[in-house]
C-alpha positions as CSV (number, residue, x, y, z in Angstrom):
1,X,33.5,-28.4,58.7
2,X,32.4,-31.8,57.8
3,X,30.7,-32.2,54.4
4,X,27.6,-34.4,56.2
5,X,26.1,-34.7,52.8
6,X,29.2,-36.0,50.6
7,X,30.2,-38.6,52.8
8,X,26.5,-40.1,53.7
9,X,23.7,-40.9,52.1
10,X,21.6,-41.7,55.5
11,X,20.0,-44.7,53.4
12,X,18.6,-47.3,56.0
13,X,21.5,-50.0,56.1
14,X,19.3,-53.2,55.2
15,X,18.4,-51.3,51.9
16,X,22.1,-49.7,51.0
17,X,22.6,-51.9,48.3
18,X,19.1,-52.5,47.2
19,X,18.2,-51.8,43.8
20,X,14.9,-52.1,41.6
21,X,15.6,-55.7,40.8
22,X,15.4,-56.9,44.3
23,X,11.9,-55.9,44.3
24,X,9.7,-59.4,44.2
25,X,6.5,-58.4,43.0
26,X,5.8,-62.6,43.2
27,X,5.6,-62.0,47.0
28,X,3.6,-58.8,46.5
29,X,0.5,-59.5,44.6
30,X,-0.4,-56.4,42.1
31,X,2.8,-54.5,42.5
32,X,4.1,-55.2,39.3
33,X,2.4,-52.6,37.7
34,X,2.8,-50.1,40.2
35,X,6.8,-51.0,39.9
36,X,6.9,-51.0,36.5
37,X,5.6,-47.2,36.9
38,X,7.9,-46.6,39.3
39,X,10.9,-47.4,36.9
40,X,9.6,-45.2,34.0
41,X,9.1,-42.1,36.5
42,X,10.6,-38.9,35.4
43,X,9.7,-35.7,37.6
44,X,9.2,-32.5,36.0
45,X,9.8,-29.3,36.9
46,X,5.6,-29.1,37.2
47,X,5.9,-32.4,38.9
48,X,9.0,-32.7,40.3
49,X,7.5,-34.9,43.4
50,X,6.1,-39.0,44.0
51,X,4.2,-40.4,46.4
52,X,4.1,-44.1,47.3
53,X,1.1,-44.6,49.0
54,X,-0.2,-47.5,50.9
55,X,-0.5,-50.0,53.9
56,X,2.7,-51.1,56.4
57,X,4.8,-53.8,54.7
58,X,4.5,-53.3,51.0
59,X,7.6,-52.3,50.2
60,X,7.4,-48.4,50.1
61,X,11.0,-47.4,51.7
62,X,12.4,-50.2,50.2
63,X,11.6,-48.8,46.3
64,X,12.6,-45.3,48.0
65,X,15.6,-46.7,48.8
66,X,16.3,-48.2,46.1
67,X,15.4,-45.4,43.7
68,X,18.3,-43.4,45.6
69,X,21.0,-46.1,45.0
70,X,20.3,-46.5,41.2
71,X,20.1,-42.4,40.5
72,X,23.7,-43.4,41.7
73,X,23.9,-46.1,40.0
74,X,24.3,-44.3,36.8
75,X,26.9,-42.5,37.8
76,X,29.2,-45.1,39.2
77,X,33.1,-45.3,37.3
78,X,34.0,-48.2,35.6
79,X,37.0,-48.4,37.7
80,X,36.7,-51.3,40.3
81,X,39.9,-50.0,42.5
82,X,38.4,-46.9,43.9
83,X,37.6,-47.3,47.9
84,X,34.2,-47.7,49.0
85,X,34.2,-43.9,50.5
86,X,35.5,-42.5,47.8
87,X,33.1,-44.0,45.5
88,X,30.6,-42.4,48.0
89,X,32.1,-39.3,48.5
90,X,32.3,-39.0,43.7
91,X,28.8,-39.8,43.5
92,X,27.3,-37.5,46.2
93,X,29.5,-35.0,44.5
94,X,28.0,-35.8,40.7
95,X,24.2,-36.5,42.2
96,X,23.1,-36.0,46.0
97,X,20.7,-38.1,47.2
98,X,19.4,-38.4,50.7
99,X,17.0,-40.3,52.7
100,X,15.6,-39.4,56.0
101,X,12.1,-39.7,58.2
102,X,10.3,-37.1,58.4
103,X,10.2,-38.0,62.3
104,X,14.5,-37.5,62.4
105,X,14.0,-34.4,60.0
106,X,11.4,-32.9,62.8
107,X,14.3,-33.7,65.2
108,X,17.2,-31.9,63.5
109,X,15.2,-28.6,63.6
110,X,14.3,-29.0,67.2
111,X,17.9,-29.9,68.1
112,X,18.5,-26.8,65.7
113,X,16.3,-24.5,67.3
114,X,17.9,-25.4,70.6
115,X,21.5,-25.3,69.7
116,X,20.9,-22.0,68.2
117,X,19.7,-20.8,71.9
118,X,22.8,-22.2,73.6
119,X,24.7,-20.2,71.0
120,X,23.1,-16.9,71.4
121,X,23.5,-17.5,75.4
122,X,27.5,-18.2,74.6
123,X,26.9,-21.7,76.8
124,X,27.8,-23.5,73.3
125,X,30.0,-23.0,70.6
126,X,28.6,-22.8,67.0
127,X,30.2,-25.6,65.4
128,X,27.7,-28.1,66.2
129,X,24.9,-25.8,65.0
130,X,26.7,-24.9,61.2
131,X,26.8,-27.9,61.0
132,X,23.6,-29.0,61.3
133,X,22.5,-26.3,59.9
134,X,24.3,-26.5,56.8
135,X,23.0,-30.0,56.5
136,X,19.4,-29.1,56.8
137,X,20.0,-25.8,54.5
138,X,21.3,-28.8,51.9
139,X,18.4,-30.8,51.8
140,X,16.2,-27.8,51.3
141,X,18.1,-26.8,48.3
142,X,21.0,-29.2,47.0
143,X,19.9,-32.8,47.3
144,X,19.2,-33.7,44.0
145,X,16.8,-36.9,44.9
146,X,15.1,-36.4,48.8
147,X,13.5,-39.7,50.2
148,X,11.1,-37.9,52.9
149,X,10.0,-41.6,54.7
150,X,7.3,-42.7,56.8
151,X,5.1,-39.0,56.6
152,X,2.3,-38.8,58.7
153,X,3.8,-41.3,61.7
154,X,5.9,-38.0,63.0
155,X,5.0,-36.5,66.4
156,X,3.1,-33.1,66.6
157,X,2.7,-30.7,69.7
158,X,0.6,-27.9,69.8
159,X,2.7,-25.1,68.8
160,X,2.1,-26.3,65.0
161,X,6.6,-26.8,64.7
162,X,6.4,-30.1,63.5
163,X,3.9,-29.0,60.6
164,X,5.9,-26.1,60.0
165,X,8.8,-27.0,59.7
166,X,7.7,-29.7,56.8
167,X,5.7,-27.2,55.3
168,X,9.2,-24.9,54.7
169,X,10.8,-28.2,53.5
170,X,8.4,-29.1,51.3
171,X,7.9,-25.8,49.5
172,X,11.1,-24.7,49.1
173,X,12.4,-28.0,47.2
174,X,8.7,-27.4,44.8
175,X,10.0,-24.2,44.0
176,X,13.4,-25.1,43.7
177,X,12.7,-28.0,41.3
178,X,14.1,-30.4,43.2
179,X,12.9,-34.4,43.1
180,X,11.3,-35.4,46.4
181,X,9.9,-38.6,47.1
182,X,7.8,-39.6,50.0
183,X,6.6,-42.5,51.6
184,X,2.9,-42.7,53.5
185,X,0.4,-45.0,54.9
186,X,-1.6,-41.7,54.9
187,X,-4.0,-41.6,51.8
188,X,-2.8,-37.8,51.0
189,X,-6.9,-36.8,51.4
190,X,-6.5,-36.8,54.8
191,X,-3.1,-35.1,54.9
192,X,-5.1,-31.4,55.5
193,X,-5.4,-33.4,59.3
194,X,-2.3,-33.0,59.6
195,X,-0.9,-30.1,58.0
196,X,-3.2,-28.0,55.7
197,X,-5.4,-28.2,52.9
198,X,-2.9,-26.1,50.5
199,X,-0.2,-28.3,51.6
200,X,-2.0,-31.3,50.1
201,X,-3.1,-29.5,47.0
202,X,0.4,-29.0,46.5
203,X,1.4,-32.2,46.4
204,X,-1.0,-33.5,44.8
205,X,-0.4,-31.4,41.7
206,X,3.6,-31.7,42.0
207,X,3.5,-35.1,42.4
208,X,2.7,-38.7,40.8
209,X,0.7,-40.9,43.5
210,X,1.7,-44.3,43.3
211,X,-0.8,-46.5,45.3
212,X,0.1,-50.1,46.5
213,X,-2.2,-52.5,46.7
């Protein structure tokens, strides 16, 4: 079986290098601060989550991103003739990060859900699904850093899946201990809309709110 999370970070490609210090709070008027915050983060196991909050084109997954590559950062060898893939493949191994949208994470449990019925009707075999599964099992509980991007611009059906399905996510990885970080243009006050009021008193206890201007 592949090992989906050693050999992939999911990082959005224009940000896979990207570190703090690419950040230009010049072209982003009042972000210094909120940067500068960013940088002296450390989650606790009573606030092991962070919230950037704010409008379309601040730089929200970019930091996100970038918060993921310098967690690695810190663990990169001095040694300059290891192969990209191993590097890769050492640090997911020392620290796990992953980045998704909550969107594509919505869509692995659907494609999930479904793969599990073509198993059970023997019309599929199950290495597709372990797989996936294994993947989503890791982000619940062995990512160390989780970007969770873009939450509230997922879509949501009736039966309530969509909600649900974060709503496992998101509590499992608070009782775990694990860091999540997520990235909104929801103000979190209005996340009971969405999902439900105790969802958004938990994260607003677990986590720092970092608001863009």
């Amino acid at each position: 079986m592949t090992d989906l999370l050693l050999t992939n970070t999911n990082v959005p490609a224009l940000f896979r290098d990207t570190l703090f210090d690419d950040y230009d709070t010049r072209r982003r008027q009042g972000t210094a601060s909120t940067l500068r915050q960013l940088k002296d983060w450390d989650p606790t196991e009573s606030k092991p989550a962070l919230v950037l909050q704010g409008l379309p084109g601040v730089g929200k997954t970019m930091l996100a991103s970038a918060m993921l590559n310098e967690y690695h950062e810190g663990y990169t060898p001095t040694r300059d003739d290891i192969p990209d893939a191993t590097m890769l493949y050492l640090l997911q191994q020392k620290c796990p990060v992953y980045f998704t949208q909550l969107a594509e994470l919505i869509d692995l449990n659907i494609r999930l859900f479904r793969l599990q019925n073509d198993v059970d009707k023997g019309i599929r075999e199950p290495s597709e699904y372990l797989e996936l599964d294994h993947l989503l099992q890791d982000l619940k509980y062995r990512v160390k850093v989780l970007v969770i991007d873009d939450v509230g611009k997922e879509h949501h059906t009736g039966s309530g899946f969509a909600r649900d399905a974060f709503d496992l996510l998101v509590r499992t990885r608070h009782n775990s201990g694990l860091t999540t970080i997520y990235t909104t243009n929801l103000p979190i006050r209005e996340w009971s809309g969405l999902y439900s009021d105790s969802m958004r008193s938990l994260i607003e206890r677990s986590s720092l709110v970092l608001n863009f201007p």
